[in-house]
C-alpha positions as CSV (number, residue, x, y, z in Angstrom):
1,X,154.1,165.4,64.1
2,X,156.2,162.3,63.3
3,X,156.3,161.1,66.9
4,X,152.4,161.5,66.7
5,X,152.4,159.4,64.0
6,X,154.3,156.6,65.5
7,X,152.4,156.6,68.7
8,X,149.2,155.8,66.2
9,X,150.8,153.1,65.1
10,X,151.4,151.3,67.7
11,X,148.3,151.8,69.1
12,X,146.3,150.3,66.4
13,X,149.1,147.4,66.5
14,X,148.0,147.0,69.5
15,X,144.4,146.6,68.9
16,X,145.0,144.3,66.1
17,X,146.8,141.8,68.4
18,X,144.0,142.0,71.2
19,X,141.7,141.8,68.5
20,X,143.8,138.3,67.6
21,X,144.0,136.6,71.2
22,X,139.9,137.2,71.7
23,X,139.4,135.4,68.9
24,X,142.0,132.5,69.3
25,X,140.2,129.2,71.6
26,X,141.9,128.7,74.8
27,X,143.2,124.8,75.8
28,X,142.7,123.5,79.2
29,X,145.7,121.7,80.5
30,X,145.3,118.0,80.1
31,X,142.4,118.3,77.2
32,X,142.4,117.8,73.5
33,X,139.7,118.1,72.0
34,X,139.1,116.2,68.9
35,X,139.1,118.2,65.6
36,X,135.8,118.9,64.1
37,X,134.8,116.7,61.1
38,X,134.3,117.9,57.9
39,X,130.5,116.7,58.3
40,X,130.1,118.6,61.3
41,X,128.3,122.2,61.0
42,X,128.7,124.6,63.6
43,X,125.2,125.7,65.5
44,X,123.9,128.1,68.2
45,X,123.9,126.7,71.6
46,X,120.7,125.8,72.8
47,X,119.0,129.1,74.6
48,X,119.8,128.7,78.2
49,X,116.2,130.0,79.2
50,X,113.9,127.5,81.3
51,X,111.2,125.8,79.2
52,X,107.7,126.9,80.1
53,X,107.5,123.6,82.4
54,X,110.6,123.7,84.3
55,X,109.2,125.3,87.8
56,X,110.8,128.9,88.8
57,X,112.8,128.4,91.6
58,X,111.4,131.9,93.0
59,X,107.8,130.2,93.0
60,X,106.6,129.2,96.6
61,X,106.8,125.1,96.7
62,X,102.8,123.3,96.3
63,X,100.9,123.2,99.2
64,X,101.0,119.6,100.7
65,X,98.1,117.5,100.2
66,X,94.9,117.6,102.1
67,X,95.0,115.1,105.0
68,X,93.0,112.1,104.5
69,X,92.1,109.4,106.6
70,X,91.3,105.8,105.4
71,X,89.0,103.5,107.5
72,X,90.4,100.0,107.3
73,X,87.8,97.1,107.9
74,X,90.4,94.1,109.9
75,X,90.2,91.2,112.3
76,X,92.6,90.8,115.0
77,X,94.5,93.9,115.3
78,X,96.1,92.8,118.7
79,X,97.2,89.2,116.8
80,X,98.1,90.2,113.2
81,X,101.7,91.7,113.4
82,X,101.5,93.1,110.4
83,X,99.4,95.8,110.8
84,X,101.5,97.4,112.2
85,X,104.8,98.0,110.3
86,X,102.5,98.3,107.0
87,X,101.2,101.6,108.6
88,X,104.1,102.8,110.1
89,X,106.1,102.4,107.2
90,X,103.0,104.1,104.6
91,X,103.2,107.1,106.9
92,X,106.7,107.6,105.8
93,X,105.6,107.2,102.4
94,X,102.4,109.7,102.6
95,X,102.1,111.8,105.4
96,X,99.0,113.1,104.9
97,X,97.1,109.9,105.1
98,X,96.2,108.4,108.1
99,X,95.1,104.5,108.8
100,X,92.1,104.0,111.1
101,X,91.2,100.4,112.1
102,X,88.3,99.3,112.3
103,X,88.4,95.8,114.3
104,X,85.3,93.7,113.4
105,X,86.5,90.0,115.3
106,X,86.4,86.7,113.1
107,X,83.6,85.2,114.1
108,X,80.7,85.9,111.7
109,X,83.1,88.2,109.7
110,X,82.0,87.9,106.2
111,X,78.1,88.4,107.3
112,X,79.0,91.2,109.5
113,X,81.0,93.2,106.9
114,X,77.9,92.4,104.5
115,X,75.5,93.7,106.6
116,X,77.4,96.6,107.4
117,X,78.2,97.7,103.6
118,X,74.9,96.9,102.9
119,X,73.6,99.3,105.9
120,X,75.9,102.0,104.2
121,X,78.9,102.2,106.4
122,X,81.6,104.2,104.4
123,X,84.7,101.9,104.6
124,X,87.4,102.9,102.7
125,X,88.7,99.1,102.0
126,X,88.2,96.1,103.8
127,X,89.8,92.6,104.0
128,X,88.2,89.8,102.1
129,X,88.5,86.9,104.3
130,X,87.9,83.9,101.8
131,X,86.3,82.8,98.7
132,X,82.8,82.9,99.2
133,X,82.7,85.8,100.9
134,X,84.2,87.5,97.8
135,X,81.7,85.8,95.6
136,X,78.9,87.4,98.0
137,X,80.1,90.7,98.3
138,X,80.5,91.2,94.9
139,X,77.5,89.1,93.7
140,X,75.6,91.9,96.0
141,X,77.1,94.8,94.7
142,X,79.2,96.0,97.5
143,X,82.8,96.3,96.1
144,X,84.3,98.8,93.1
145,X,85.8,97.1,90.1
146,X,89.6,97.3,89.9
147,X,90.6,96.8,87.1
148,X,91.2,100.3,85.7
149,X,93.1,101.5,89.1
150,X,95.6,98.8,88.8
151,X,97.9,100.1,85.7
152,X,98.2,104.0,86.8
153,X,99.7,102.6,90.1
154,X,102.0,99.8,88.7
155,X,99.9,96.9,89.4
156,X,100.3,93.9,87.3
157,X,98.3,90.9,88.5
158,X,100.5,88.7,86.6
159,X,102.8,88.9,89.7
160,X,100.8,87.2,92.0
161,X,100.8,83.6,90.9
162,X,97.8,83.1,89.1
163,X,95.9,84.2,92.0
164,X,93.7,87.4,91.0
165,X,92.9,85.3,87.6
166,X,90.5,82.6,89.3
167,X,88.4,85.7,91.1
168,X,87.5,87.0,88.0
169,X,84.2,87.5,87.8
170,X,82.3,88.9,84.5
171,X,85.2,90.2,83.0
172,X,86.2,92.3,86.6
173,X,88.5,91.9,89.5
174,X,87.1,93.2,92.6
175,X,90.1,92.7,94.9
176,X,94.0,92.4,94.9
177,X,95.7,89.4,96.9
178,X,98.2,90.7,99.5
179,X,98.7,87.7,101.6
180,X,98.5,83.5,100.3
181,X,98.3,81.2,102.8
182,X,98.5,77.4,102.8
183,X,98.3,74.5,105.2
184,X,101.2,72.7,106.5
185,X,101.5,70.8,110.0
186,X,103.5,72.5,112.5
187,X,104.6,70.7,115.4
188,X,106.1,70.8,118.8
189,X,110.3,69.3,118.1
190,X,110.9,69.2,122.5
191,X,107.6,67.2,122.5
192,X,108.5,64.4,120.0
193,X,112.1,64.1,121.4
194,X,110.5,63.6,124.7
195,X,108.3,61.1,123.5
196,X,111.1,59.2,121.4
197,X,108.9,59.5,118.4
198,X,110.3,60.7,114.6
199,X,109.3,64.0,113.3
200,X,107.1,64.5,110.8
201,X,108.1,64.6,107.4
202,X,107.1,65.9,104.0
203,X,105.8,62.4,102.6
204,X,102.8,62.0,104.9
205,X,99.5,60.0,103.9
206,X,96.6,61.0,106.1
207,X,96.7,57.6,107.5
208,X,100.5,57.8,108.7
209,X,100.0,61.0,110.3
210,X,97.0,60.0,112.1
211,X,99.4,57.3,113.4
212,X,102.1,59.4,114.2
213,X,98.9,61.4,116.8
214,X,98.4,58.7,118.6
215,X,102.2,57.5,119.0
216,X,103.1,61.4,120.3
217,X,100.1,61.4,122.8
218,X,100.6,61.4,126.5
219,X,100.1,61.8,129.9
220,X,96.4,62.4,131.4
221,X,94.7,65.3,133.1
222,X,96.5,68.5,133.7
223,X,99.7,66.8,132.7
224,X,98.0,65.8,129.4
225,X,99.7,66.2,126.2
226,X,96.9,65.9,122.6
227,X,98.9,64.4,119.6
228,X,97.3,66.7,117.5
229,X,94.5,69.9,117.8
230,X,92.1,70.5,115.1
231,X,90.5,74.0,115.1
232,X,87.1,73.8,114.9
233,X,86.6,75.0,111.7
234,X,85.2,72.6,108.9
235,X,88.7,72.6,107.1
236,X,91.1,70.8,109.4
237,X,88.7,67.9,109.2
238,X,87.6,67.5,105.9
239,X,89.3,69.5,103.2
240,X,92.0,66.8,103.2
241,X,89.1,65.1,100.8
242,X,90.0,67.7,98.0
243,X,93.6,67.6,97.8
244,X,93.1,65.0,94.7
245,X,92.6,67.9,92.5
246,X,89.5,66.3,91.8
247,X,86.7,66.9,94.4
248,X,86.0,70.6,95.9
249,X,83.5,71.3,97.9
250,X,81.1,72.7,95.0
251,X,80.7,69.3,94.1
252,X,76.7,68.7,95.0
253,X,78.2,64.9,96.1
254,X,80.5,64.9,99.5
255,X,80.8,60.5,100.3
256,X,84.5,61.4,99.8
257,X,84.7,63.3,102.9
258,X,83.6,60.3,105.0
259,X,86.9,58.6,105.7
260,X,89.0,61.8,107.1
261,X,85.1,61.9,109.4
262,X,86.3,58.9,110.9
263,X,89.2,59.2,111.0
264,X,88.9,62.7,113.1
265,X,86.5,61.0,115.2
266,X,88.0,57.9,115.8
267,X,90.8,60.1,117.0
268,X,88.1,62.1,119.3
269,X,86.8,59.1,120.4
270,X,90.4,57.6,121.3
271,X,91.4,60.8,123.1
272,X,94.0,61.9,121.4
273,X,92.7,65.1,120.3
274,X,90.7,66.9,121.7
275,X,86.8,67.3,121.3
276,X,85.7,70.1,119.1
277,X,82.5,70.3,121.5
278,X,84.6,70.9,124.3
279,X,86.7,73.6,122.3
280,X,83.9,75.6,121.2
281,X,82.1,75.4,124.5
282,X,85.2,77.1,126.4
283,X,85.9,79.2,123.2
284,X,89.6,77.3,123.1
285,X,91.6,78.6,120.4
286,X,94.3,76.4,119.4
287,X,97.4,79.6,120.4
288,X,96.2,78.4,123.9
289,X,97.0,75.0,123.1
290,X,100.3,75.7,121.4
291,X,101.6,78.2,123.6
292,X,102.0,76.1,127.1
293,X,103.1,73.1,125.0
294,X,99.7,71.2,125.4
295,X,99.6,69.9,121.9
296,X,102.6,68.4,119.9
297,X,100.7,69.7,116.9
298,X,98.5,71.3,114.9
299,X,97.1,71.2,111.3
300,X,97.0,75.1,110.5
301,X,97.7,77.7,107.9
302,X,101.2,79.4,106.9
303,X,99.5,82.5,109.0
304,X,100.5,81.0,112.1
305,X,103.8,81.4,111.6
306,X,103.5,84.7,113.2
307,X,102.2,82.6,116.8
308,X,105.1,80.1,116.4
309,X,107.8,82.4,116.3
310,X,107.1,84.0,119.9
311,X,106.7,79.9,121.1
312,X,109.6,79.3,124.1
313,X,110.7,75.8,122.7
314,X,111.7,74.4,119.4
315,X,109.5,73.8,116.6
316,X,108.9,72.7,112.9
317,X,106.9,73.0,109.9
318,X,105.9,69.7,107.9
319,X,104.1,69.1,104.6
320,X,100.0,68.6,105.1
321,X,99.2,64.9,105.3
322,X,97.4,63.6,101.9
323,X,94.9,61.8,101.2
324,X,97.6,59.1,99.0
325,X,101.0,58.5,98.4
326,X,100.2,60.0,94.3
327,X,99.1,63.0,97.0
328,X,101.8,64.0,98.5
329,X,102.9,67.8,97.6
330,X,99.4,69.3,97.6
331,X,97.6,71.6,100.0
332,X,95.6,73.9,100.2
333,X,95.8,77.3,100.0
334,X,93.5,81.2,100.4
335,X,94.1,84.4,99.7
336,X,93.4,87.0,101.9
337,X,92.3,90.2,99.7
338,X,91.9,94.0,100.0
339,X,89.2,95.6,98.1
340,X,87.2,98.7,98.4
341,X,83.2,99.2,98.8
342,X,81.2,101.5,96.7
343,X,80.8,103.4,99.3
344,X,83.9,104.7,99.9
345,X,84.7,108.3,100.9
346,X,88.0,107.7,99.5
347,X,88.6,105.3,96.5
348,X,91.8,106.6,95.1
349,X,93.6,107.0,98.1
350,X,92.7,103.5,98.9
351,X,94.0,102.0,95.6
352,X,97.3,104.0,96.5
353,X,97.8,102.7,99.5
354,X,96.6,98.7,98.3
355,X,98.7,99.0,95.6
356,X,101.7,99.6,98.8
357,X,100.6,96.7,101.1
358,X,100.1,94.3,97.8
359,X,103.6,95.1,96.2
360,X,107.2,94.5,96.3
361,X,107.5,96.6,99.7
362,X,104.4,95.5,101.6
363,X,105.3,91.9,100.5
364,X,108.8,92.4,102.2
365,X,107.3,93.4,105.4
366,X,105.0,90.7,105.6
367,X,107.7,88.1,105.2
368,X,109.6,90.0,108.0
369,X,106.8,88.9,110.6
370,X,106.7,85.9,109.1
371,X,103.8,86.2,107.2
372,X,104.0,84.7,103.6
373,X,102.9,87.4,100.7
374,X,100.6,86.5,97.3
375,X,103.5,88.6,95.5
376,X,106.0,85.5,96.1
377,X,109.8,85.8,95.1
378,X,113.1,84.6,96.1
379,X,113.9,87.6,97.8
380,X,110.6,87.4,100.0
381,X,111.1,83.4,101.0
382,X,114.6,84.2,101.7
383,X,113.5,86.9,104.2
384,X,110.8,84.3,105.8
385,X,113.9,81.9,106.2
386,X,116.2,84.3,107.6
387,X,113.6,85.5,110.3
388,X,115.6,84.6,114.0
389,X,113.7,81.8,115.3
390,X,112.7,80.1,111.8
391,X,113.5,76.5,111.9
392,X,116.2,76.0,109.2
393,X,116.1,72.2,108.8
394,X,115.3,71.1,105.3
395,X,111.7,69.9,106.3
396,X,110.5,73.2,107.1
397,X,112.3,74.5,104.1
398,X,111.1,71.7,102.3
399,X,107.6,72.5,103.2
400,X,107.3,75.8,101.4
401,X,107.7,74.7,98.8
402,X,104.5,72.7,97.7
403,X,103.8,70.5,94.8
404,X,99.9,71.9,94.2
405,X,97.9,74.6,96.2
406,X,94.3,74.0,95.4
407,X,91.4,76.7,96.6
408,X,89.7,75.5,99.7
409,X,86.8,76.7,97.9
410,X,86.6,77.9,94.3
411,X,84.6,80.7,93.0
412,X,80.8,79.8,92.7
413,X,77.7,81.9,92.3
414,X,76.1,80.1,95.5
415,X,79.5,79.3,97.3
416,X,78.2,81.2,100.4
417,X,74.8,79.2,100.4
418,X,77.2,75.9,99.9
419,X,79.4,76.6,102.3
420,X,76.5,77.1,105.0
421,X,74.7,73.6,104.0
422,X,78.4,72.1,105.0
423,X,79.1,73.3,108.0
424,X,75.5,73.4,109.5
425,X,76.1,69.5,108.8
426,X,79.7,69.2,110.2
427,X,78.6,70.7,113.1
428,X,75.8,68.2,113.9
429,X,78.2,65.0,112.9
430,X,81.1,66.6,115.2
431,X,78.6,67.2,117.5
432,X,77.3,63.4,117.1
433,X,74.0,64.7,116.5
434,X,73.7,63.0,113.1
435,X,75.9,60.2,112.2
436,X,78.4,60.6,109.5
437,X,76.3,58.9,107.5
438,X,73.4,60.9,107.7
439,X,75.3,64.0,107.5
440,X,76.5,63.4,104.2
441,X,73.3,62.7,103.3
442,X,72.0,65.8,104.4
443,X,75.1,67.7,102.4
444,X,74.3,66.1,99.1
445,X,70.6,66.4,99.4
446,X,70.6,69.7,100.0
447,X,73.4,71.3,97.6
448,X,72.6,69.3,95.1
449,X,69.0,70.7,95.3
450,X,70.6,74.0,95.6
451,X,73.0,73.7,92.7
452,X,69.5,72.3,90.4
């Protein structure tokens, strides 16, 4: 009986003291825990069961999205390196979406793509080549407004330079810059050494650079070398006339455009460029010309940047000749835009992937080829400098960096019935048709009838 007794003693000892340690907090080695505060209260943990919202990892994963495939109005696909690694590098980013091309040439671009929209074809987006053909797509009521698909996707058109600002029109933005262009002189560095004559610099007047093609011009025949080669579009010749920041080419009056006429064809006339009857007659673009070292340069935008770096001889990039010494710094400059009809199959999707090729990313990959991005930073010139092959001497350098970049052509209601009336009449005064004279005449008489 007593040794019962004493075995019921211990036992509940026992339970006491195990009763003790479970209740007593164990220290890990190296810890020490600060003391709670007499403000503190003591709480239930949170309840370790999921939210309603956190996914249950027994659920099968979301089915992947339906594949869809963007038609892409584009000029060039063989020339533009861009397309290219903009693709590529989306498909990592969406599987599901597919890029089709769509290559409509250059010539006639903006009418064709008008006609086309107009006829109902479904593009997805398209590129807008320049200003007036912005002005008439929208003025026609071919392209979506943008302006609420921008925010959602991270878009903030104060990024891009002022650029999207000046295409407002009522109150809407119809397209989103992804690539800003502007003139500049490249030219061909093996050429002027042979020739003995200095490169070009950043402090050009028109009239010193018009010297410096007739000093650099050589040779006859097949062995012929052309100081300079302007394209034949209406810009190489006379759009040096607007780099005042006063005149553009909605102006209704155009008699400042008749000194850079004579100029030009003084320098036809002299042969030391060649004709532009001759080049539009063979179709001669000036790549052919640059390519076997037939020109020593050539008045042309930042886009050809792309050419020049696969050239097999040293070049250079120089500022764009103007019109005066209180000149020198401007150019001009375009956009090139992406924007998508109202009849596309697939509008968000093609926001989505604008929003990619206009951004941070797609701006990167541009500058990798060389071309140079409306979304401008340090980080993207520092990639077009470090390209193997730029020219790092501090003229090139020098010469992106202008002072001014003025619109070839600003918005304008009738900028695509403008734009006609001036190069039906350049045409017929390079063509030597009309004089100079009486093709300006035939400019201001007729825009300034148009404009009322």
């Amino acid at each position: 009986m007593k040794k019962a007794k004493i075995l019921c003693l211990l036992m509940a000892a026992v339970l006491i003291l195990s009763v003790l340690a479970a209740c007593t907090p164990v220290e890990t080695p190296g810890e020490n825990p600060d003391p709670p505060s007499p403000q503190q209260t003591t709480s239930p943990s949170p309840s370790p069961n999921p939210s309603p919202e956190s996914p249950n990892p027994s659920d099968p994963p979301p089915p992947p999205p339906d594949p869809v495939t963007l038609t892409w109005a584009v000029w060039d696909i063989e020339m533009v390196a861009y397309y290219e690694p903009l693709i590529a590098r989306y498909k990592e980013i969406a599987p599901h979406i597919t890029i089709e091309m769509v290559d409509l040439g250059t010539t006639d671009w903006n009418s064709i793509v008008q006609t086309q929209l107009l006829g109902g074809v479904d593009y997805d987006l398209i590129k807008v080549r320049d200003v007036p053909g912005y002005v008439d797509h929208v003025n026609a009521n071919l392209l979506l407004p943008l302006n609420d698909m921008l925010a959602p996707r991270g878009v903030d058109i104060g990024d891009y330079m002022g650029l999207p600002e000046q295409f407002m029109m009522n109150g809407n933005l119809y397209a989103l810059p992804f690539r800003s262009d502007f003139w500049v002189t490249f030219y061909n560095k093996d050429i002027f050494d042979a020739a003995g004559v200095p490169y070009p610099t950043n402090n050009m007047t028109f009239a010193q650079w018009t010297d410096i093609i007739k000093a650099v011009t050589s040779g006859s025949g097949t062995d012929k070398i052309w100081g300079n080669h302007f394209h034949n579009w209406r810009s190489t010749t006379t759009l040096f006339g607007v780099l005042d920041g006063v005149h553009t080419v909605n102006d209704g009056n155009y008699d400042f455009l008749i000194p850079f006429y004579e100029a030009v064809l003084e320098l036809e006339d002299g042969d030391f460029v060649p004709r532009r009857t001759d080049l539009v007659a063979g179709g001669v673009h000036h790549r052919q010309t640059w390519a076997p070292q037939q020109i020593a340069m050539v008045n042309m935008g930042t886009w050809f940047t792309a050419d020049s770096l696969q050239s097999e001889f040293n070049w250079g990039i120089a500022g764009y000749p103007a019109p005066t010494a209180a000149t020198i710094g401007n150019t001009l400059g375009q956009v090139t835009q992406l924007a998508i009809p109202r009849n596309a199959k697939h509008p968000e999707e093609a926001m989505d992937f604008i929003a990619f090729v206009a951004g941070p990313e797609g701006a990167k990959i541009c500058a990798s080829v060389g071309q140079i991005p409306a979304l401008m930073t340090d980080d993207v010139i520092d990639a077009i400098l470090s390209i193997p092959g730029f020219p790092q001497d501090d003229t090139t350098r020098g010469a992106l960096r202008p002072k001014n970049i003025f619109l070839e052509q600003p918005p304008h209601v009738k900028a695509g019935e403008i734009n006609a009336i001036l190069n039906e009449a350049h045409t017929e005064i390079m063509d030597r048709t009309m004089t100079i004279r009486e093709g300006i005449d035939m400019m201001n008489s007729r825009v300034s009838q148009l404009l009322g």
